[in-house]
C-alpha positions in Angstrom: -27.4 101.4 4.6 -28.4 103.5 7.8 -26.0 100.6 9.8 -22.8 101.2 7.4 -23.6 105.0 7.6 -23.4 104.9 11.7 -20.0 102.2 11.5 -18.6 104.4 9.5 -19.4 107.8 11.7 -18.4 105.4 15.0 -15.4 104.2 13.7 -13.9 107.8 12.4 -15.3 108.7 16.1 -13.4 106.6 17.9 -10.2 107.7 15.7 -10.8 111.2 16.4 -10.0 110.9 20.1 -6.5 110.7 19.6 -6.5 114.2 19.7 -7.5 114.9 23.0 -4.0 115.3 23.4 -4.6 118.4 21.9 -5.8 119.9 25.6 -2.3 119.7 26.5 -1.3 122.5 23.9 -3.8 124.9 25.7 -1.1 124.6 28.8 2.4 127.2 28.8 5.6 124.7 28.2 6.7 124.9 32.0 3.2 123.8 32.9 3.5 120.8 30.6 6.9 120.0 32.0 6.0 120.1 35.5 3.2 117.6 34.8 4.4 115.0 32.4 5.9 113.2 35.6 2.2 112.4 36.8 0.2 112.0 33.4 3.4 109.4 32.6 2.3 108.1 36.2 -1.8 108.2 34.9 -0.8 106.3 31.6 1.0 103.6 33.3 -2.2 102.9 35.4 -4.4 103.1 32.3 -2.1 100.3 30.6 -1.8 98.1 33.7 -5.7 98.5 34.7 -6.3 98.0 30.7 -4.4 94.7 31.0 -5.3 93.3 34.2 -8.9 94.6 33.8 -10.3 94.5 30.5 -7.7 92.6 28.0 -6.0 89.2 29.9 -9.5 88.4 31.5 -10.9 88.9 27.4 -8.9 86.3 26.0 -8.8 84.0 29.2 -12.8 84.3 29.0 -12.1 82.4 24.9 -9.1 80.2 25.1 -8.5 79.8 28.4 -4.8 79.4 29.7 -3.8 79.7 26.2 -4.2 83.5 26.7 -1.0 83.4 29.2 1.0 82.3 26.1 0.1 84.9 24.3 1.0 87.5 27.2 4.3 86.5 27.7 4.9 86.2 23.5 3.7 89.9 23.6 6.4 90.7 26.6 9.0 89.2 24.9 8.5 90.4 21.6 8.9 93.7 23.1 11.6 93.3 25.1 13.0 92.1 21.8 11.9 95.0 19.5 13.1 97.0 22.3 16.9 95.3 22.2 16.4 96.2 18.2 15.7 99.6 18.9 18.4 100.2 20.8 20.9 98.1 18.5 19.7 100.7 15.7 20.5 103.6 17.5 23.5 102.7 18.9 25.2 106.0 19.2 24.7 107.3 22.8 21.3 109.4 22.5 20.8 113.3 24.4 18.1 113.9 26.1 16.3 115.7 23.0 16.3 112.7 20.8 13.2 110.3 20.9 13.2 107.1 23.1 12.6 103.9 21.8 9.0 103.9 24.6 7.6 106.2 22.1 7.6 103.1 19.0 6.9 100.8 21.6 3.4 102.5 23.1 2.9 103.5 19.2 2.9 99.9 17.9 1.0 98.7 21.0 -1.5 101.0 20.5 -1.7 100.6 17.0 -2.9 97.0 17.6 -5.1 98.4 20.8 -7.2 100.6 18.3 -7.1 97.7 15.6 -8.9 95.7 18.0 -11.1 98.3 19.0 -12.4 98.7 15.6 -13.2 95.4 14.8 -15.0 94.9 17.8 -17.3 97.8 16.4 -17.4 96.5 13.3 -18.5 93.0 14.9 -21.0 94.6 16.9 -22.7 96.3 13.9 -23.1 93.6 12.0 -25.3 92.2 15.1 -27.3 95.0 15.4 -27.5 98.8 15.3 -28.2 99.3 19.1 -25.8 97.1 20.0 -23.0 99.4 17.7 -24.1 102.4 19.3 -23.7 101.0 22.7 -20.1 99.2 22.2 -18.9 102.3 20.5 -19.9 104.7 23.6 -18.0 102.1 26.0 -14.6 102.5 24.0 -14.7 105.7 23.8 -15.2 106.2 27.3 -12.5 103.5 27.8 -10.0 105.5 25.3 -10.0 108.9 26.2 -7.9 108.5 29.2 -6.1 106.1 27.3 -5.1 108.5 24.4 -4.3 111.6 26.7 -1.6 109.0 28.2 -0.5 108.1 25.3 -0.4 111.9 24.1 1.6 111.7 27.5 4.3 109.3 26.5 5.2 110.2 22.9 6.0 113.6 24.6 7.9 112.5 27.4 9.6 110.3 24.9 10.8 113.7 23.1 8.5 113.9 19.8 7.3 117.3 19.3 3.6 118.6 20.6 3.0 118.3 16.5 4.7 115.3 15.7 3.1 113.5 18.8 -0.8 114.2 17.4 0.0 113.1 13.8 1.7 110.0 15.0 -1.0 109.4 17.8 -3.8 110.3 15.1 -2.4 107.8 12.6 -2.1 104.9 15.8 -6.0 105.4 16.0 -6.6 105.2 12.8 -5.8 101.5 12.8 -9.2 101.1 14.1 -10.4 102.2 10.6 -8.2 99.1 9.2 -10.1 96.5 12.1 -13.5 97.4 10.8 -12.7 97.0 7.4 -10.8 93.5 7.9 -14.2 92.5 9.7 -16.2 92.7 7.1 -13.2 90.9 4.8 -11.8 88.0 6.8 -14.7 88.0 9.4 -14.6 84.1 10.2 -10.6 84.2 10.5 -10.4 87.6 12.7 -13.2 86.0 15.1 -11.1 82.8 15.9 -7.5 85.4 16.4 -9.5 88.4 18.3 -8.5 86.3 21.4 -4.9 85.7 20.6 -4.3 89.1 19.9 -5.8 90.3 22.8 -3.9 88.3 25.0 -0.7 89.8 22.6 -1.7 93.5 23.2 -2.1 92.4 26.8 1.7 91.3 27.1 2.6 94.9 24.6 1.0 97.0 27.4 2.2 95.4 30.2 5.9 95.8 29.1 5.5 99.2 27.9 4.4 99.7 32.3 6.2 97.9 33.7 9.8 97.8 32.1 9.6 101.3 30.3 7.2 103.7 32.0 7.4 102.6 35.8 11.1 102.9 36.1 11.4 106.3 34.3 9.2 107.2 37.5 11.8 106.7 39.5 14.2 109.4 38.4 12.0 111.9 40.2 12.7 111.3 44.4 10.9 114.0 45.8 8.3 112.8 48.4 5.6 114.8 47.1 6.1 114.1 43.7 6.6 110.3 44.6 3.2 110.6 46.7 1.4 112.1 43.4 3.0 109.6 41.1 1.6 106.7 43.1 -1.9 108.4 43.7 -2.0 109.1 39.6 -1.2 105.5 39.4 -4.2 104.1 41.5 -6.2 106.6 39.5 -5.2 105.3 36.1 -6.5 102.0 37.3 -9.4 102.8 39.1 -10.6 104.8 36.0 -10.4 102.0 33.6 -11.4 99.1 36.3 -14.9 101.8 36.7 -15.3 101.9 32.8 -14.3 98.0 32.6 -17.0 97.3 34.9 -19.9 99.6 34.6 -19.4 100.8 30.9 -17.8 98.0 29.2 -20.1 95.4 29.6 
């Protein structure tokens, strides 16, 4: 009962930090302009040092080269839900309308958290200490994760508002991993690795096609310097949590 309790409070946890997004309201608009440029920069070194750090070498470690398969199926089914996107909206945006990067990172995410939360799930069922301590690593791992997705939904042109709820109900896909544990445990153990190696090829589009070239519009050398310095950062933070936290 005491485990259940403790999954429960760890999973609604881990949720819960999609609103650290929420520091960003404390900052004046023009403030929050003039930065989006670098915490877009942060959030692209989150996703690649996610992918190249913690995710591909994840499924590699279960299925071997089998994982590659999976990265390029999750590249490619962006880049194709990406070519939908577009054909939907077809009429010629503004720049106030929301950018298709905003569903992209949403539905990455989304399957970022779910895997997240059945990891937890997983880990409880082996053992109490061994929940408390795998639930401590992700959310160390995911707060610097959610502020740059906070990042990119705003960037993307969804509200301060609008960018929470939608952030808040990415996390809660976490909720949904524990529970399909507990459900379709024997199934979900043999796919984690799959779908890993999937989210992998999700964030590593969402980098390197989406956020990395919007980078590019700003040509200042200073901001160009602080871009690429926010970059090593975003890696270096999750390659330090990889290694010293998420073991």
């Amino acid at each position: 009962m005491l485990a259940d309790w403790l999954l429960i409070a760890a999973v609604f946890a881990v949720s819960a930090i999609s609103f650290t997004g929420a520091l960003f309201l404390l900052l004046r608009r023009h403030v929050f302009a003039a930065l989006v440029t670098y915490t877009l920069a942060l959030s692209s070194g989150v996703l690649l040092g996610t992918t190249f750090f913690d995710l591909i070498p994840e499924s590699y470690d279960a299925i071997g080269e089998t994982a590659y398969i999976f990265v390029i199926a999750g590249m490619v089914s962006f880049f194709v839900l990406e070519k939908f996107i577009h054909w939907h909206n077809h009429v010629e945006k503004d720049e106030h309308e929301e950018k298709p990067l905003a569903y992209l990172s949403l539905i990455g995410d989304g399957i970022h958290n779910f895997l997240d939360g059945a990891i937890i799930g997983v880990s409880f069922l082996s053992g109490i200490p061994l929940g408390i301590t795998t639930t401590l690593a992700v959310i160390a791992h995911e707060i610097p994760h959610e502020l740059g997705d906070f990042s990119i939904l705003i960037y993307s042109g969804f509200s301060r508002n609008r960018a929470l709820l939608f952030n808040f109900i990415s996390a809660l896909t976490a909720v949904i991993g524990t529970l399909v544990v507990f459900v379709f445990a024997p199934i979900l153990s043999a796919a984690t690795p799959l779908l890993v190696g999937f989210a992998a090829g999700n964030f590593l589009y969402i980098a390197a096609s989406d956020i990395i070239p919007e980078l590019h519009h700003k040509r200042k050398l200073t901001t160009s310097v602080l871009q690429t310095v926010c970059i090593i950062v975003g890696v270096v933070v999750v390659w330090l949590l990889t290694r010293y936290i998420g073991e």
